[in-house]
C-alpha positions as CSV (number, residue, x, y, z in Angstrom):
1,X,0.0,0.0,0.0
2,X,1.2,3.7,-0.8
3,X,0.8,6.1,2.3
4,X,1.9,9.8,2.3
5,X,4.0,10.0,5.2
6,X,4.6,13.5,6.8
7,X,6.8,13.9,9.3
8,X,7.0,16.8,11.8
9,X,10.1,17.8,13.7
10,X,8.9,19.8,17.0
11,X,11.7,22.9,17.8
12,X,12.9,22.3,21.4
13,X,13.7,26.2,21.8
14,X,11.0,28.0,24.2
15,X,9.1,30.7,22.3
16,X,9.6,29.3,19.0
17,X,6.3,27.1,17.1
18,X,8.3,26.4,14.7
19,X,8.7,23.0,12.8
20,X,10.7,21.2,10.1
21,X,8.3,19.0,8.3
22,X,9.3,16.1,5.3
23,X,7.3,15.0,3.3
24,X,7.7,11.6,1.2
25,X,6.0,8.6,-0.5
26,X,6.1,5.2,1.2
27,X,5.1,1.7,0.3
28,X,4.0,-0.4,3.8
29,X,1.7,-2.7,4.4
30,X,2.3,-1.8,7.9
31,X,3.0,2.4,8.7
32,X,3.8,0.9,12.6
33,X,6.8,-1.6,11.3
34,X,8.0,0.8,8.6
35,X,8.4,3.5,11.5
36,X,10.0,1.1,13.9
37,X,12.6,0.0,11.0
38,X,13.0,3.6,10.5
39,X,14.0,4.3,14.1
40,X,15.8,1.2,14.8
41,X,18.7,2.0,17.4
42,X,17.2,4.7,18.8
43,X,15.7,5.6,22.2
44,X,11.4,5.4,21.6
45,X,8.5,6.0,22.7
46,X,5.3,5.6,20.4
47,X,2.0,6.5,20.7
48,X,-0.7,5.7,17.7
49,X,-3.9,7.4,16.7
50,X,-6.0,5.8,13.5
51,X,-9.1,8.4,12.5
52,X,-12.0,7.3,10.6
53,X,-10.9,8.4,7.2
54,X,-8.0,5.3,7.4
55,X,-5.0,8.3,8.4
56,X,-2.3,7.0,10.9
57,X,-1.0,9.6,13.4
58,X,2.2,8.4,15.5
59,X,3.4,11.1,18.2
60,X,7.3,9.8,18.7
61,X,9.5,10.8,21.6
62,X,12.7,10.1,20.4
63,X,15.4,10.5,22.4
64,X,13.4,13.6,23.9
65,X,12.6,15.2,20.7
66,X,9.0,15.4,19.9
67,X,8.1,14.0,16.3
68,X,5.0,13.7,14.8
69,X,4.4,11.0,11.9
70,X,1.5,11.3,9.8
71,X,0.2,8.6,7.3
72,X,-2.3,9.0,4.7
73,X,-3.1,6.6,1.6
74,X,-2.2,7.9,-1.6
């Protein structure tokens, strides 16, 4: 399956909203394995959200940084 797969980069600095975001095509047939390949070796913590239009929303604490992967079917 192709998903859209945004990912957002949270900005530790106090006082600053702003985010680096990437944005790419991905074939999975699972978003949650691809992610955990992806991060492989690193310190995380995962939490999912599905919504009823089929859209995968992972909120990653990764190493203390605050990520935010988004998957949508293509």
């Amino acid at each position: 399956m192709r998903y859209e797969m945004i990912r957002e980069i949270f900005n530790r600095c106090s006082g600053n909203q702003m985010r680096d975001v990437f944005v790419q095509t991905v074939e999975t047939d699972d978003p949650e394995q691809y992610l955990k390949d992806l991060l492989k070796g690193k310190e995380v913590r995962l939490e999912k959200t599905e919504f009823s239009d089929g859209s995968i929303v992972f909120d990653a604490d990764i190493a203390g940084l605050r990520q935010r992967f988004s998957f949508t079917e293509d």
